[in-house]
N, C-alpha and C positions, 0 to 999 in steps of 0.2 A: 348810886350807892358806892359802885365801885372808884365813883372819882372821888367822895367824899373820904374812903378809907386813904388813895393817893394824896390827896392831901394833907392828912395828918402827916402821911411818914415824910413828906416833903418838909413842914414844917418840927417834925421830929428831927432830921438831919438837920436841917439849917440852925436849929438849939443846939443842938451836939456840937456841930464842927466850929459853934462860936467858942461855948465853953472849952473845947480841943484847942484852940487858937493862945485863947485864953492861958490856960494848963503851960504848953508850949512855953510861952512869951516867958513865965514867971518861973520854967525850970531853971533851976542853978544848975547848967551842965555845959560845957565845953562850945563854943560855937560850930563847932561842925555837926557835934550830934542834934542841937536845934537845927542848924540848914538841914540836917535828915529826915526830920520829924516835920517840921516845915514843908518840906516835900509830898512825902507821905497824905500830909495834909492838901495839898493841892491835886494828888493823885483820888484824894476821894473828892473832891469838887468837880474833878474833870470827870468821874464816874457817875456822879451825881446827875448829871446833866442826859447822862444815857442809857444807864438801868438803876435808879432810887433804888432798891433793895439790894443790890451790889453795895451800890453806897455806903448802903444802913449798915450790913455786914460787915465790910473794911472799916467801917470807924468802929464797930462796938470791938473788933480787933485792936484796933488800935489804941482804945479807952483803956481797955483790958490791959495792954501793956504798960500803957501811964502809971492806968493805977499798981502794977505789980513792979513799976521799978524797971522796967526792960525795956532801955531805950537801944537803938542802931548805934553803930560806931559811927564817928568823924569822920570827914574825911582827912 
C-alpha cells in the first residue's frame, strides 16, 4: 500500500517538473532569471531522487512562485 501511495507522488512530480520545465522554457524573462529558474528546477530533480516529498514540497514552492509572478534575479 505504502509503495502504491509512493508511486503516485513519484509520478505526481515527474507531471509537475514537466509542466515547470515547460512554464520555464516559455517565460518572456531575461536569460539569467530562466538560468535561475532552470536551476531551481534541477535542484528539485536532484531531490527527487533522495526524499520524493522534499521534492513534491520545493516544486509546489516553486509552482507557487510562477504562478505569482516571482521569479529570482539574473545573474
Amino acid at each position: 500500500m505504502e509503495r502504491d501511495s509512493q508511486l503516485e507522488l513519484y509520478e505526481r512530480v515527474a507531471d509537475r517538473l514537466k509542466e515547470a520545465h515547460t512554464r520555464v522554457r516559455s517565460l518572456q524573462v531575461p536569460e539569467g532569471v530562466r538560468m535561475a529558474l532552470s536551476r531551481k528546477l534541477l535542484v528539485v530533480t536532484a531531490a527527487a531522487k533522495h526524499d520524493l516529498a522534499d521534492a513534491a514540497r520545493r516544486l509546489d514552492r516553486l509552482m507557487k512562485d510562477l504562478d505569482e509572478g516571482r521569479f529570482p534575479e539574473g545573474d
